[in-house]
C-alpha positions as CSV (number, residue, x, y, z in Angstrom):
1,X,0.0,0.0,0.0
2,X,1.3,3.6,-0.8
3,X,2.2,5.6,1.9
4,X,0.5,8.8,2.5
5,X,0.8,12.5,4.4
6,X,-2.1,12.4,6.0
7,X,-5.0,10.0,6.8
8,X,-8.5,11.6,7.3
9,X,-11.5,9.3,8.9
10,X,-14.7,10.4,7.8
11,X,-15.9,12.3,4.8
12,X,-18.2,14.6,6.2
13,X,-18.1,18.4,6.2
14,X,-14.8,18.5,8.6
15,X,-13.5,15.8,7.0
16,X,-13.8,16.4,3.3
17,X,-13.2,20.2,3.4
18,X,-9.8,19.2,5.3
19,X,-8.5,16.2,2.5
20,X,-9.5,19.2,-0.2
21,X,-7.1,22.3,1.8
22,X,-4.3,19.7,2.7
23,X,-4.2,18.5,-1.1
24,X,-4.0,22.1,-2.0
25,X,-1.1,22.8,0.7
26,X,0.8,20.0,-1.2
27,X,-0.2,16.6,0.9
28,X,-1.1,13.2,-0.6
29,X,-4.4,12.5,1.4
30,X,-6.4,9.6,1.6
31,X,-10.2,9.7,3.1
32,X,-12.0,7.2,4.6
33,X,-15.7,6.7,4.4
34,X,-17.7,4.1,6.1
35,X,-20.9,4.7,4.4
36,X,-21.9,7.8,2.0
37,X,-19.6,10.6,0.8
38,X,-20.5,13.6,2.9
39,X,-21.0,12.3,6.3
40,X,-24.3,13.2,8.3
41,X,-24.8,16.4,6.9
42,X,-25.0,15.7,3.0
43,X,-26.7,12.4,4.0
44,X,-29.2,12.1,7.3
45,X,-28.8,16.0,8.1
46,X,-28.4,19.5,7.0
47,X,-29.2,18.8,3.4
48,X,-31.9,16.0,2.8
49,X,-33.7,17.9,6.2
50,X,-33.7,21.7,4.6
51,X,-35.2,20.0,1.5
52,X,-38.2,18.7,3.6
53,X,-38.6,22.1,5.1
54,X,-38.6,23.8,2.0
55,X,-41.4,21.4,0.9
56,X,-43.3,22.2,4.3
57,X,-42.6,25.7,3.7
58,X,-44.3,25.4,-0.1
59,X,-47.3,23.4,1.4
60,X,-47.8,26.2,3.6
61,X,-48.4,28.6,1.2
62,X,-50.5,27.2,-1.1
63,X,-52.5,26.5,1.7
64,X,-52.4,30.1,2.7
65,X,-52.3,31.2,-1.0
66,X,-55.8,32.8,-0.7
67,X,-53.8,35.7,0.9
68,X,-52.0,36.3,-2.7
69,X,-54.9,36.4,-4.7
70,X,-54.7,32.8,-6.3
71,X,-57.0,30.1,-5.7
72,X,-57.2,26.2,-5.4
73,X,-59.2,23.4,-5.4
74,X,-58.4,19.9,-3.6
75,X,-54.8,20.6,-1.9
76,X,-53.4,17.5,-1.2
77,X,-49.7,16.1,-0.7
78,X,-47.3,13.1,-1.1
79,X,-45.3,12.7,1.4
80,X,-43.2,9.9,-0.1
81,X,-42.4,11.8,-3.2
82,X,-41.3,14.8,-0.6
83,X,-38.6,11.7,1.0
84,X,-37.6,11.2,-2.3
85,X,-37.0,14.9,-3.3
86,X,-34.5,15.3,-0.2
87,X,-32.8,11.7,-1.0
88,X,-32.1,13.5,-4.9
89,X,-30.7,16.1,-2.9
90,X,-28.7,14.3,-1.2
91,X,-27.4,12.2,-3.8
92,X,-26.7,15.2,-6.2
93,X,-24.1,16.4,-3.2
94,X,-22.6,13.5,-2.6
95,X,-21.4,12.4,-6.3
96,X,-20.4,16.1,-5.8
97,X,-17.8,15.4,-2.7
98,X,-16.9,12.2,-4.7
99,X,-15.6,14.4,-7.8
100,X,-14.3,16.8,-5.3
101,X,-11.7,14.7,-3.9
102,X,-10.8,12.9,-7.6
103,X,-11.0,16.8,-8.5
104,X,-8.2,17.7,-5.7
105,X,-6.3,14.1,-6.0
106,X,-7.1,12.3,-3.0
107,X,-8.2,9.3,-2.8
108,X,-11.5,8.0,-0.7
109,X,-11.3,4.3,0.8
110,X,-14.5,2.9,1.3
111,X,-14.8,0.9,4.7
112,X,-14.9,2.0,8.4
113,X,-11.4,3.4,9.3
114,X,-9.4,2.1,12.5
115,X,-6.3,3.1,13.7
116,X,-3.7,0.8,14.7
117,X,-0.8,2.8,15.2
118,X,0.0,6.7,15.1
119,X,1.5,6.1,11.7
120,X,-0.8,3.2,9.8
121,X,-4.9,2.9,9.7
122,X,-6.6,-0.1,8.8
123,X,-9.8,-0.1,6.4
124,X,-12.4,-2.2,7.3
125,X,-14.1,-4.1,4.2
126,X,-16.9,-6.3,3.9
127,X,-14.1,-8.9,2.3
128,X,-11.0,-8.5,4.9
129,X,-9.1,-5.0,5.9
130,X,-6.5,-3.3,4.3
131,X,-3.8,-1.4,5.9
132,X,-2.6,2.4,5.5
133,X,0.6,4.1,5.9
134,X,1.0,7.7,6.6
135,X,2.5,10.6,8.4
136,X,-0.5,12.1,10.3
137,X,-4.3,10.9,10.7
138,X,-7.0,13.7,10.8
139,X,-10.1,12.0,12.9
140,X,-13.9,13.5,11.5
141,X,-16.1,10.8,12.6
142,X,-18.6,13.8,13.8
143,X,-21.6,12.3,16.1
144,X,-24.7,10.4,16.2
145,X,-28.4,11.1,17.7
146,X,-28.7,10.3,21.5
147,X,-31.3,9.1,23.1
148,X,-32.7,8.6,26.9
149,X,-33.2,5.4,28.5
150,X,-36.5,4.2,28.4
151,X,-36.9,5.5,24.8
152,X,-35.1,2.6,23.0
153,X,-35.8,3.8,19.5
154,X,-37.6,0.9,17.0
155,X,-38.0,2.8,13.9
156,X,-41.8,3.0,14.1
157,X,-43.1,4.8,17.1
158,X,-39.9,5.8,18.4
159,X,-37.3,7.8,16.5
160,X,-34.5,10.1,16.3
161,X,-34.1,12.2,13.2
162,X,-32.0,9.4,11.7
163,X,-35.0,7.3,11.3
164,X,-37.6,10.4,10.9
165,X,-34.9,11.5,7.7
166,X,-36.6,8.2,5.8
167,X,-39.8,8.1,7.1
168,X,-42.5,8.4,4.4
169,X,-45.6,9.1,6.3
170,X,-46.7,12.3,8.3
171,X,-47.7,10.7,11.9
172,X,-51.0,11.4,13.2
173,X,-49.7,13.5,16.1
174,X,-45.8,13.4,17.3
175,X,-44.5,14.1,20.5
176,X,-40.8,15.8,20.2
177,X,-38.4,15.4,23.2
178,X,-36.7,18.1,23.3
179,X,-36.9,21.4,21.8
180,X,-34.1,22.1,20.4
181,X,-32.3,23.2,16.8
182,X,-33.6,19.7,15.6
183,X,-36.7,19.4,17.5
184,X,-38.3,22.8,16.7
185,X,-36.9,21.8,12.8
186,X,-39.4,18.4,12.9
187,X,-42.0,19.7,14.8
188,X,-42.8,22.6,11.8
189,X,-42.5,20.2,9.7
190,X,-44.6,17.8,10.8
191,X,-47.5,20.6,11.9
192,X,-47.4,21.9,8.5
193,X,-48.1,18.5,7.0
194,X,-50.8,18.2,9.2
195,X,-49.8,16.3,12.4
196,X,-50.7,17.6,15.8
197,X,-47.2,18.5,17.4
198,X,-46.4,18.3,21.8
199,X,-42.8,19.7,22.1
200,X,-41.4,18.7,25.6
201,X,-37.9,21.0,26.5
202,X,-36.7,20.6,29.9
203,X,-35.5,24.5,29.7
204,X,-37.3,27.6,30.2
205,X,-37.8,28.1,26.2
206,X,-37.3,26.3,23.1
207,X,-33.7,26.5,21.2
208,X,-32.1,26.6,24.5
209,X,-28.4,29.3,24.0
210,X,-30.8,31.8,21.4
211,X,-31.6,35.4,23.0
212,X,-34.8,35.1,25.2
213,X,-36.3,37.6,22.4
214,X,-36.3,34.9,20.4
215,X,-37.1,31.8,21.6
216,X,-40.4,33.5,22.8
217,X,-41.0,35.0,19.4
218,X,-40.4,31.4,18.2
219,X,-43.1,29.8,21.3
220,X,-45.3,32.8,20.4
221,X,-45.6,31.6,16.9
222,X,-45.7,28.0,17.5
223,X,-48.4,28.1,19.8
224,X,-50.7,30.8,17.0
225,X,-50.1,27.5,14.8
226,X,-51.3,25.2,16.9
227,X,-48.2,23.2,18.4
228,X,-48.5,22.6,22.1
229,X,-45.1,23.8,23.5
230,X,-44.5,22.5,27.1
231,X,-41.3,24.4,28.1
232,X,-39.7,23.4,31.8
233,X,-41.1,19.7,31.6
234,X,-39.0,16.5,30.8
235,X,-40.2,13.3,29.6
236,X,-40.7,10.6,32.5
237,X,-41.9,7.4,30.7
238,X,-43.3,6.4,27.6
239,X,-46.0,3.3,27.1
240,X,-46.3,1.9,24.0
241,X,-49.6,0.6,23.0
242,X,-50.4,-1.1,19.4
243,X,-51.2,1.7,17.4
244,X,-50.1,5.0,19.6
245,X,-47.9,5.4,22.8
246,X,-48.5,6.9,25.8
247,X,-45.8,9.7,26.5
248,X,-46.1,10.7,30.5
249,X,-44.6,14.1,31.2
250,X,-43.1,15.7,34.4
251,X,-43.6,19.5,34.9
252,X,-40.5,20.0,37.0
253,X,-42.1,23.3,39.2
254,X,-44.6,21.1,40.9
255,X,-43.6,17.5,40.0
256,X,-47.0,17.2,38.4
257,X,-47.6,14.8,35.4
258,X,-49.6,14.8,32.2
259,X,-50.5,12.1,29.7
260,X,-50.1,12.9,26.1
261,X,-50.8,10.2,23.1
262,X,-49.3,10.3,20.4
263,X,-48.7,8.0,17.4
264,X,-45.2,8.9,17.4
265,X,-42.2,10.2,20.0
266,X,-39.5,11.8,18.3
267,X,-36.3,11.9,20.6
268,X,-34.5,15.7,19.8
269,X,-31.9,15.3,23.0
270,X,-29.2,16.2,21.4
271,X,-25.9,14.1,19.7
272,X,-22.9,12.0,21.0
273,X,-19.6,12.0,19.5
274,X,-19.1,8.9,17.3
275,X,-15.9,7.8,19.9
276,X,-16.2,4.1,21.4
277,X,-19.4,2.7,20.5
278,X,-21.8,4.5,17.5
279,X,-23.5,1.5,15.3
280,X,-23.8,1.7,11.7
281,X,-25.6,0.0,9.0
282,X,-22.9,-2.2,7.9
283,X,-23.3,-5.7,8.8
284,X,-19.9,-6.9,8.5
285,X,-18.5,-3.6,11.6
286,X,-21.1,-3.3,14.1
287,X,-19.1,-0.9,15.9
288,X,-17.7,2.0,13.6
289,X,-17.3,4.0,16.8
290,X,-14.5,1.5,17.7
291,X,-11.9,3.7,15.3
292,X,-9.3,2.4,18.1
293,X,-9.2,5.5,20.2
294,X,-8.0,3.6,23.5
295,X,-5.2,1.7,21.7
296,X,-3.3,4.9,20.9
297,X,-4.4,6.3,24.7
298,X,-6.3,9.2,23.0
299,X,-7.8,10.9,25.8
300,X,-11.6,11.9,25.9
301,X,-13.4,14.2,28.2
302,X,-15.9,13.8,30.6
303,X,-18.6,13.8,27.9
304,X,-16.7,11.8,25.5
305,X,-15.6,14.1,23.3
306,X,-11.9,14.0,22.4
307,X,-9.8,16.2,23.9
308,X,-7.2,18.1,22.1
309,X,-4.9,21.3,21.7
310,X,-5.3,24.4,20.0
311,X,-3.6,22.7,16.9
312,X,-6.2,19.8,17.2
313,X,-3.7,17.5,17.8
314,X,-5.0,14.9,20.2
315,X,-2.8,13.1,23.3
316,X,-1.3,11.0,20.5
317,X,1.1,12.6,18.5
318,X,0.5,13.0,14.9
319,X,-3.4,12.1,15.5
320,X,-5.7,15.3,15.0
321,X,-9.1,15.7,15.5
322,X,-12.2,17.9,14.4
323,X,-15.8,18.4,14.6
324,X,-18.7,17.4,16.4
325,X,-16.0,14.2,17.9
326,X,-14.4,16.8,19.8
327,X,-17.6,19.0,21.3
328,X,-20.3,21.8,20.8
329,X,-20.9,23.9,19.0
330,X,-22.0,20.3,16.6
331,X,-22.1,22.9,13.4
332,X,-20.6,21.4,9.9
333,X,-19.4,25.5,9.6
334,X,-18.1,24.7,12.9
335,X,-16.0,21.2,11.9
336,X,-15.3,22.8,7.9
337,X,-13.3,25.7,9.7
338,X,-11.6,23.3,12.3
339,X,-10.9,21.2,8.9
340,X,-8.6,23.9,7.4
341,X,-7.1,25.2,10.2
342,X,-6.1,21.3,11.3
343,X,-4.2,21.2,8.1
344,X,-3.2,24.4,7.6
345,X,-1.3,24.6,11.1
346,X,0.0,20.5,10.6
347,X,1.8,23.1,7.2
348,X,2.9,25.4,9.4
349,X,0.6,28.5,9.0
350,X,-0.7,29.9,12.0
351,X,-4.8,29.9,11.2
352,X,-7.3,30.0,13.7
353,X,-11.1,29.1,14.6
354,X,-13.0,32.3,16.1
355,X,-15.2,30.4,18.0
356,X,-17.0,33.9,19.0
357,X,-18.2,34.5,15.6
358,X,-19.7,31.3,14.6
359,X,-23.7,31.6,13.1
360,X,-26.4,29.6,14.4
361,X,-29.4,28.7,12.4
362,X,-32.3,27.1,12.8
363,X,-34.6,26.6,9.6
364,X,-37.8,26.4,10.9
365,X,-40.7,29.5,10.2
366,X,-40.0,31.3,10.9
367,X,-35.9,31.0,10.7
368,X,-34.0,31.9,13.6
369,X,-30.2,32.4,13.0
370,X,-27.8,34.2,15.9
371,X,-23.7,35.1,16.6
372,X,-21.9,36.3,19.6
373,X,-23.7,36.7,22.9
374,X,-27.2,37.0,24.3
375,X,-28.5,40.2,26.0
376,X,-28.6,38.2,28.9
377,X,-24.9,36.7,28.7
378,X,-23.7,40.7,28.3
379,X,-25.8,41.5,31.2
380,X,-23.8,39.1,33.4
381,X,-20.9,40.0,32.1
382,X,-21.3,43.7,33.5
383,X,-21.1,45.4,29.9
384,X,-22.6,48.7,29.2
385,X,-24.3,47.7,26.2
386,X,-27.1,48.6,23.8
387,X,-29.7,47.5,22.2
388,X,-31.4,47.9,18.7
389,X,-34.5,46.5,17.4
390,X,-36.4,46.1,14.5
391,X,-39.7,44.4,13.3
392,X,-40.2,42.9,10.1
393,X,-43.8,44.2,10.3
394,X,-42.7,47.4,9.7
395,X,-40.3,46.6,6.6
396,X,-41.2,47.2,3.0
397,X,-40.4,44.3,1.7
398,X,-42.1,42.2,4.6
399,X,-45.2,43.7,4.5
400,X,-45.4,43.1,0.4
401,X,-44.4,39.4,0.2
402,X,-46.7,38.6,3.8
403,X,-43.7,37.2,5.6
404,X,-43.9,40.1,8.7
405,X,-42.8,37.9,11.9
406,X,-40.3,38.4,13.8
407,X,-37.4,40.9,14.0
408,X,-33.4,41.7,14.1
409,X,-31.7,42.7,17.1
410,X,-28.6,44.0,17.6
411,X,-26.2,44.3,20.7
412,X,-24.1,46.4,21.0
413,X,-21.2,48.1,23.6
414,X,-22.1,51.6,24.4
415,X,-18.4,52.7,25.1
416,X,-16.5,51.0,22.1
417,X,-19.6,50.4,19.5
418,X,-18.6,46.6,19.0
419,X,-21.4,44.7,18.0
420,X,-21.7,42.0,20.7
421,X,-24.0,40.0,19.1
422,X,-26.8,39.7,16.5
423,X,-30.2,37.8,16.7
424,X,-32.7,37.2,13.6
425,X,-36.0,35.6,14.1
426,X,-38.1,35.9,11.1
427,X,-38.3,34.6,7.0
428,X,-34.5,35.0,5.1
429,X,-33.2,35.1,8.7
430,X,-30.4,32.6,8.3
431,X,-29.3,34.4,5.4
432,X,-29.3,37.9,6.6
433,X,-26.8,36.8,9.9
434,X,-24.2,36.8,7.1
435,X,-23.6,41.0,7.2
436,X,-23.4,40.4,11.1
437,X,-20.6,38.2,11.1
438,X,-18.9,39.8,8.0
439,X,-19.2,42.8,10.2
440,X,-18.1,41.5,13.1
441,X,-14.9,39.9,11.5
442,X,-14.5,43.1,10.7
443,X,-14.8,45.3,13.5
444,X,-17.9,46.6,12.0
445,X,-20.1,49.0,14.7
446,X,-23.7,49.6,14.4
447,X,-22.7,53.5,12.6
448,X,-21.3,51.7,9.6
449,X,-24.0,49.2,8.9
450,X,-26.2,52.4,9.3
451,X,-24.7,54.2,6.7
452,X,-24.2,51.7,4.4
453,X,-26.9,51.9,1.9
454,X,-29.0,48.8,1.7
455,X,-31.2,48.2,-1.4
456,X,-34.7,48.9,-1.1
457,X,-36.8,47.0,-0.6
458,X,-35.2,44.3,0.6
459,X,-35.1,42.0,3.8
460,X,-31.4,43.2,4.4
461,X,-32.8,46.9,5.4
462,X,-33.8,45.8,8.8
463,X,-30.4,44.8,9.5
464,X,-29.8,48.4,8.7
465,X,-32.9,49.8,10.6
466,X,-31.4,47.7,13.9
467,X,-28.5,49.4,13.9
468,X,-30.3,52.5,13.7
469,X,-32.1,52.0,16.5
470,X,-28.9,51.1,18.2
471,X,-27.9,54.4,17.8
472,X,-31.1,55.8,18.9
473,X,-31.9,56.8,15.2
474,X,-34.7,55.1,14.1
475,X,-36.2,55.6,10.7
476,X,-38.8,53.5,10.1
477,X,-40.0,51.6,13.2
């Protein structure tokens, strides 16, 4: 076998984007892949789930499309041909990683990678293992769904977004576990289709970390739609029953309990690094999480994530690590950046992650996207801060394409004028947090996004307005 500089296990959005910048920097790379070019992300995640909300999102309208003047007769919908439209998707993107690498001359190994020394990786195959030489090994094995014991997941009445990614039929009435970027994702979804939606979140509000502006905007406009949003409750126990469960809930004030059937329980907890002991579908490696962490004494922390320095480089030298393996924020931005600067420092070049001025989003309507601190985390911090806020209600564009929830809100420090952080509920929100963190790479204050002239009308003017209104200067609102 030919020997190589660097070794990279997993193919998703850390571990792709990181073969393609260390083949550029001069490396010969090989990429292993234990199921489908693109990881989680191109595969069970980001993509094949933004093409199912889009769908909801389209459903929705021509169910409101009274409101624009055009009339139907006989909506209906297909949900199987909706699965299939996110599986395109996600084919489409993954031939596209495929030609990627061949593009940028590394090569991908098909099997589940595990390492046996510092220096050499064996490749798992469904007829015997080869073996790998090389100088360095990049670990990108990202996570998998977690779930809570008593909701052993079976595929039918129990899921985790793994399983709800294939599903082809709208449930009845869903009960999400947690309330969450995922949860709050499904549970529009699903209420758009028709289901009737109970999110349970043991925090005070959904999307636990947004701004408080937010998440009640988001609970606001949840509730006007008709999903039951039971904030500060956890689940307790579920009972399944032939053709519905039985999901009993603890309101953790009082320690009083509710029943709620449901046809379906969607566990939202959160995800586990894919470390020890993640399954996979494969039925000759059982345990792809077994990528031989404890062999090379690769330290993990008390969550299980792997621990490493600022260079990623792991308690083994020459072994690396990136993305969701090694802890939150679980963002494919998050684990592309951590990619490039893995390689780019393993060449010598000094990069960095700004962890402070990584986007949020959840895609959901309406969207929620957010970067830097809360108003509450700059309140505990003792900053004398502003604020400024602005309502898509009273925007131009809004108002003429229906889509008036929500707002933009900017904080900012009153002494220096650094915009602290930047918070979006509302439609085209996950696109507009891009001129927050483009200004806050740069050093941008609220004066220069002020006057900076923003086409009219467009969505981007309440970014604009916000800062305004930071300034105590506002124009429209």
């Amino acid at each position: 076998m030919e020997k190589f500089d660097l070794t990279v296990i997993g193919s998703g959005p850390g571990g792709y984007i990181a073969a393609i910048r260390a083949a550029q920097l001069g490396m010969k790379v090989a990429i292993i892949e234990r199921d489908r070019a693109g990881g989680v992300c191109l595969n069970w995640g980001c993509i094949p789930s933004k093409s199912i909300l889009k769908c909801a999102e389209v459903y929705q309208y021509f169910k409101h499309s009274g409101e624009f003047g055009i009339e139907h007769k006989g909506l209906t919908y297909d949900f199987s041909k909706v699965i299939d439209k996110s599986r395109n998707a996600s084919d489409t993107l993954t031939k596209g990683v495929e030609f990627l690498l061949k593009k940028n001359k590394s090569v991908l190994f098909k099997g589940v990678g595990k390492m046996i020394t510092k220096n050499k990786v064996g490749v798992i195959q469904e007829n015997g293992q080869i073996e790998i030489d090389t100088d360095k090994i990049l670990i990108a094995t990202g996570s998998v769904p977690m779930t809570l014991p008593g909701l052993e997941i079976d595929g039918k009445q129990i899921m985790t977004s793994d399983e709800a990614i294939f599903h082809r039929e709208v449930p009845d009435s869903v009960v999400v576990i947690g309330g969450g970027y995922i949860g709050a994702e499904f549970a529009y979804v699903y209420n758009s289709f028709g289901s009737k939606v109970t999110i349970v979140e043991m925090m005070d509000h959904l999307i636990p970390g947004a701004d408080e502006d937010v998440s009640r905007e988001l609970e606001k406009n949840f509730k006007k739609n008709g999903i039951d949003v039971l904030t500060s409750a956890k689940f307790k126990e579920v009972k399944k029953k032939k053709k519905n469960v039985d999901v009993i809930i603890e309101k953790l004030a009082d320690k009083s309990e509710a029943t709620v059937t449901a046809s379906m329980v969607l566990v939202a907890v959160g995800r586990r690094p894919v470390a020890n002991d993640a399954p996979t579908s494969l039925s000759y490696y059982k345990k792809s999480g077994d990528i031989g962490l404890s062999g090379l004494r690769i330290e993990l922390n008390e969550r299980g994530f792997i621990k490493t320095d600022d260079s990623y480089m792991t308690t083994c030298e020459n072994v690396y690590a990136i993305g969701d393996v090694i802890g939150p924020p679980l963002l494919a931005h998050k684990a592309s950046d951590e990619g490039v600067v893995a390689v780019e420092r393993m060449a010598g070049l000094r990069s960095k992650v700004h962890y402070d001025n990584i986007p949020g989003c959840v895609y959901c309507q309406p969207e929620i996207s957010m970067i830097g601190m809360t108003e509450k985390q700059v309140k505990e911090k003792g900053i004398n801060y502003t604020v400024g806020k602005f309502p898509f209600k009273a925007s131009g564009k809004a108002v003429g394409t229906g889509e008036t929830e929500g707002f933009v809100k900017l904080i900012a420090d009153k002494t220096t004028g650094e915009i602290l952080g930047g918070h979006i509920i509302g439609h085209g929100a996950t696109e507009l947090i891009a001129e927050i963190a483009v200004g806050r790479t740069l050093e941008t204050t609220p004066l220069e996004i002020a006057i900076t002239s923003h086409a009219h009308p467009t969505l981007s003017e309440a970014v604009m307005e916000a800062a305004l209104s930071a300034l105590g200067r506002s124009r429209n609102f």
